[in-house]
mmCIF file of the C-alpha atoms, coordinates in Angstrom:
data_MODEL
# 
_entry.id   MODEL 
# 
loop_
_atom_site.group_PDB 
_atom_site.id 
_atom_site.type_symbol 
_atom_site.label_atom_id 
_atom_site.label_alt_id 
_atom_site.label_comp_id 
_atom_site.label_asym_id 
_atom_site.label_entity_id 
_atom_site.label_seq_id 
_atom_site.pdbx_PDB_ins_code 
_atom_site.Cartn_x 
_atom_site.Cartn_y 
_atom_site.Cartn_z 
_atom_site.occupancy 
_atom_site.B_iso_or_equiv 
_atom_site.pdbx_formal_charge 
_atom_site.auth_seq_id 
_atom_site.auth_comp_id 
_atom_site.auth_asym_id 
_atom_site.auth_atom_id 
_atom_site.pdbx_PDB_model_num 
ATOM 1  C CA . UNK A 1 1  ? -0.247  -2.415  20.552  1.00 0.00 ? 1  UNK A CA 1 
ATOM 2  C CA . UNK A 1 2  ? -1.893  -5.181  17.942  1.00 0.00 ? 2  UNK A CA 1 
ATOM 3  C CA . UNK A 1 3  ? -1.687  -2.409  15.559  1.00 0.00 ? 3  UNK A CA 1 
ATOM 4  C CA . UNK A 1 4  ? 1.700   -0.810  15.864  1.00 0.00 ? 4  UNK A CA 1 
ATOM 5  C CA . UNK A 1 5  ? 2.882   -4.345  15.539  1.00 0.00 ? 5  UNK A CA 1 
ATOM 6  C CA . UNK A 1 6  ? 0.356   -4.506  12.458  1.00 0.00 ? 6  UNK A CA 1 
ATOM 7  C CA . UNK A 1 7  ? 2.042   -1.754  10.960  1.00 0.00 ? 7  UNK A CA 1 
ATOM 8  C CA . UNK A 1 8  ? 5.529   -2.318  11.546  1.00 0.00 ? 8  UNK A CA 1 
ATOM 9  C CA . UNK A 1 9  ? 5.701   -5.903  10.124  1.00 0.00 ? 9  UNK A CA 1 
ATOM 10 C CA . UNK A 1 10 ? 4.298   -4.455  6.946   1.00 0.00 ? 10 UNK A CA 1 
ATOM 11 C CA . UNK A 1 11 ? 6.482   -1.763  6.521   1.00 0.00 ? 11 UNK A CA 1 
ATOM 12 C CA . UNK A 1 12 ? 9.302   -4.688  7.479   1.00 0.00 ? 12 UNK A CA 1 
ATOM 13 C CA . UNK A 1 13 ? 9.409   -5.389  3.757   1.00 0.00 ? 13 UNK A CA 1 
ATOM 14 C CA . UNK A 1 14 ? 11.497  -3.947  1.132   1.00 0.00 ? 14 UNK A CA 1 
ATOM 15 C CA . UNK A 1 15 ? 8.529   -4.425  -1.857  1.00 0.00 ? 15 UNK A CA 1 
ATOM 16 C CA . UNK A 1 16 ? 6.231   -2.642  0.297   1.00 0.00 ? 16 UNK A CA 1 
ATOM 17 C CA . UNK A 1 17 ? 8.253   -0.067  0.956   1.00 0.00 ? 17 UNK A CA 1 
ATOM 18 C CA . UNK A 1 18 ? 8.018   0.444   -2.975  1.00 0.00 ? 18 UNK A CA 1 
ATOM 19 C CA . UNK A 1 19 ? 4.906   -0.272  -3.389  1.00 0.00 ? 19 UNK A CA 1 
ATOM 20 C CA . UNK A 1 20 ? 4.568   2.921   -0.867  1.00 0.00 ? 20 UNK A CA 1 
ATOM 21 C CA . UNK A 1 21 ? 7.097   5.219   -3.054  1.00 0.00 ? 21 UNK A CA 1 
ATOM 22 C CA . UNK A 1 22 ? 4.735   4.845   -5.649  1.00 0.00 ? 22 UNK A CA 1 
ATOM 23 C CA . UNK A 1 23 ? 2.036   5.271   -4.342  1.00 0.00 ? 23 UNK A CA 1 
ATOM 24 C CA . UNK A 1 24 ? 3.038   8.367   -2.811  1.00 0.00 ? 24 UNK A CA 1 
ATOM 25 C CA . UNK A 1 25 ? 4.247   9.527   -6.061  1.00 0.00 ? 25 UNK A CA 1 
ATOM 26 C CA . UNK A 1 26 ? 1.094   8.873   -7.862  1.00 0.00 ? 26 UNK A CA 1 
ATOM 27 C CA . UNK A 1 27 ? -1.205  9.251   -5.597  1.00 0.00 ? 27 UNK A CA 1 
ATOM 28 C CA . UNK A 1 28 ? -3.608  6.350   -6.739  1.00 0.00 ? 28 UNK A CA 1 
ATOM 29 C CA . UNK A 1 29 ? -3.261  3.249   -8.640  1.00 0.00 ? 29 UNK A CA 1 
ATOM 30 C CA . UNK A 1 30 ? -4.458  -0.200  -9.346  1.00 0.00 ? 30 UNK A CA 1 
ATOM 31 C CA . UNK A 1 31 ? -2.924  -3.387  -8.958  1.00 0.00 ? 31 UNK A CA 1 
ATOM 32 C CA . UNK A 1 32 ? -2.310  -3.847  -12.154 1.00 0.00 ? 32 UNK A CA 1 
ATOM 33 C CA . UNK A 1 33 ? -0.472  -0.103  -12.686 1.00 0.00 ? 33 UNK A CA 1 
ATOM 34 C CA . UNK A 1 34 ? 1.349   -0.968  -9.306  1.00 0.00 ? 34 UNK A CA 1 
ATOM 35 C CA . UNK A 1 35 ? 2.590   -4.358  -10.796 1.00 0.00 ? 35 UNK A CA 1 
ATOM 36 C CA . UNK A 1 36 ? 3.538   -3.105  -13.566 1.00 0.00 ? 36 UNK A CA 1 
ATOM 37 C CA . UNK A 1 37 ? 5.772   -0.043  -12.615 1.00 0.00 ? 37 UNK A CA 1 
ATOM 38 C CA . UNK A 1 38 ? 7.239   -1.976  -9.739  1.00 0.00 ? 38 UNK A CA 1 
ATOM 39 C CA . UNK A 1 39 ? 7.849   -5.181  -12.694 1.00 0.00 ? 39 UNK A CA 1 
ATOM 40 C CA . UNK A 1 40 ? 5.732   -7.771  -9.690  1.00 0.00 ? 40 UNK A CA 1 
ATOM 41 C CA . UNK A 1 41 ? 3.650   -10.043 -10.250 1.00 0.00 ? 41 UNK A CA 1 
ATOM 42 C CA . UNK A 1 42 ? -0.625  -9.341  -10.190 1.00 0.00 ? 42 UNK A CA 1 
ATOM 43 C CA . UNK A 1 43 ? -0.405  -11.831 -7.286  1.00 0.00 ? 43 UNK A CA 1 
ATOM 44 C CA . UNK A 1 44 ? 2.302   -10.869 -5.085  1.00 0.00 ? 44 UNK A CA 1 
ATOM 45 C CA . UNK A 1 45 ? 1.068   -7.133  -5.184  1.00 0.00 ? 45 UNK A CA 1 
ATOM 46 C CA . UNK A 1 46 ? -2.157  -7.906  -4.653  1.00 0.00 ? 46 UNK A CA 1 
ATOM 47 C CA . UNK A 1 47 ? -1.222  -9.734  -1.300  1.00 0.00 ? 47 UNK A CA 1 
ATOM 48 C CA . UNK A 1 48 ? 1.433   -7.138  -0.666  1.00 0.00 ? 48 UNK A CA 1 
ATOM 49 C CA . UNK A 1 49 ? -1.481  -4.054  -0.538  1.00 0.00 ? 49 UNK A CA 1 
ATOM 50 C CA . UNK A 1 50 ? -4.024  -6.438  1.503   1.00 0.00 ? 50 UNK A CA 1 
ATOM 51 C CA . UNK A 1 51 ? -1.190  -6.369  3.884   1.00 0.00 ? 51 UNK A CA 1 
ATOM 52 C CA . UNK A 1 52 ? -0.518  -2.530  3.909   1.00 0.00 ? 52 UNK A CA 1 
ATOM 53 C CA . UNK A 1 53 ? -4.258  -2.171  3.852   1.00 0.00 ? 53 UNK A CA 1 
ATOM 54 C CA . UNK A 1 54 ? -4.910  -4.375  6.670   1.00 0.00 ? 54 UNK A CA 1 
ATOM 55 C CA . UNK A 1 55 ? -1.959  -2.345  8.541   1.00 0.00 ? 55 UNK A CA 1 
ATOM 56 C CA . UNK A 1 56 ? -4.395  1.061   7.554   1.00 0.00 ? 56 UNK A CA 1 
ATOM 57 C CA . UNK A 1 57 ? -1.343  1.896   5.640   1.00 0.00 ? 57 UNK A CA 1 
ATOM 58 C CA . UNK A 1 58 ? -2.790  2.043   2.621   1.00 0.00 ? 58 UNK A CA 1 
ATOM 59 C CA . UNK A 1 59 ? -7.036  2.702   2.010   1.00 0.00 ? 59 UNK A CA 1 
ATOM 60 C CA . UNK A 1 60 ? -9.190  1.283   -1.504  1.00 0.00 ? 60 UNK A CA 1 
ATOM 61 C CA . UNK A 1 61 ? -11.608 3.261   -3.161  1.00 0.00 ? 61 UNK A CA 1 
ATOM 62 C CA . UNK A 1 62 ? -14.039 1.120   -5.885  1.00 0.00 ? 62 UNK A CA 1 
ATOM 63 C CA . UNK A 1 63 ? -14.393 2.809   -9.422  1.00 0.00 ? 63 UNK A CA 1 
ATOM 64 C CA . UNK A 1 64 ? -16.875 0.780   -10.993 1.00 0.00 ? 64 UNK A CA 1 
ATOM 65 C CA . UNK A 1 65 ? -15.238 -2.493  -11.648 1.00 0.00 ? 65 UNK A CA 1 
ATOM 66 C CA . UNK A 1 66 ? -11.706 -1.148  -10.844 1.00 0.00 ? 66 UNK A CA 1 
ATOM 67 C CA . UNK A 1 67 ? -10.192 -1.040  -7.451  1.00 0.00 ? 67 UNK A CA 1 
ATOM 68 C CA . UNK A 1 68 ? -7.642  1.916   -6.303  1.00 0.00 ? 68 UNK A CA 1 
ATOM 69 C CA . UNK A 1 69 ? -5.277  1.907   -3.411  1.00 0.00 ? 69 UNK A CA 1 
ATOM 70 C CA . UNK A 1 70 ? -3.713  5.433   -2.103  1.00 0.00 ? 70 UNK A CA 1 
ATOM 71 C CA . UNK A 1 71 ? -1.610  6.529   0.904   1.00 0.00 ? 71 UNK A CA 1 
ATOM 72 C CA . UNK A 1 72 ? -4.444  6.465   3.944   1.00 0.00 ? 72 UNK A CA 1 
ATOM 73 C CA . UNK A 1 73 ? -4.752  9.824   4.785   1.00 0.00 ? 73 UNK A CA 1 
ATOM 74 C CA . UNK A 1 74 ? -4.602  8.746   8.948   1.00 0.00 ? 74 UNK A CA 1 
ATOM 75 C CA . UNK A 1 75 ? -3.174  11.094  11.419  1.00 0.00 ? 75 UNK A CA 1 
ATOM 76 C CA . UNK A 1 76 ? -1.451  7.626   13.217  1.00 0.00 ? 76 UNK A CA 1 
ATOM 77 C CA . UNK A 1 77 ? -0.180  6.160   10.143  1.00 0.00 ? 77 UNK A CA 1 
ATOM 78 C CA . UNK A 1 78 ? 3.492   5.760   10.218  1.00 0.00 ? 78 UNK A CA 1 
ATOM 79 C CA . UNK A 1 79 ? 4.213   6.356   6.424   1.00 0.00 ? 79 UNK A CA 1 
ATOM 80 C CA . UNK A 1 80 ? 3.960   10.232  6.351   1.00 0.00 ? 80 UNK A CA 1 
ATOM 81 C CA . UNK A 1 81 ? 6.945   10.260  8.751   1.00 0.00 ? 81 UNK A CA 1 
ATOM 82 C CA . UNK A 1 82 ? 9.010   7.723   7.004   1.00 0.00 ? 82 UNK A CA 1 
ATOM 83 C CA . UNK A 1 83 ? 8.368   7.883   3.346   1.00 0.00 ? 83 UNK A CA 1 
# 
């Protein structure tokens, strides 16, 4: 239940929720391409994606010094259905 509850306060957030479109358009980004697109600030979006990525909502993958966050690719995650 700790989850569901997880995952449903983050998708409770309009910014998210585009921070999600993106993401689903292009597949990967950093914070900084994310911030950018979406006009946010580096801070904000970085505490927006620890959020979805706390949720499992959204997964990292480390690229030398650069951090990318996609879509998780989880059979329970909520987004598929939704976005």
């Amino acid at each position: 239940m700790r989850i569901l509850e997880r995952r449903l306060k983050a998708l409770a957030n309009q910014r998210r929720l585009r921070i999600l479109q993106f993401l689903k358009r292009e597949h990967s980004a950093t914070v900084t391409e994310i911030a950018r697109a979406l006009q946010l600030s580096l801070a904000a979006t970085s505490e927006h994606l620890q959020i979805l990525s706390h949720a499992d909502i959204v997964v990292t993958r480390k690229r030398g010094t650069f951090v990318t966050y996609r879509l998780s690719l989880n059979q329970e995650s909520p987004v598929r259905e939704i976005l």
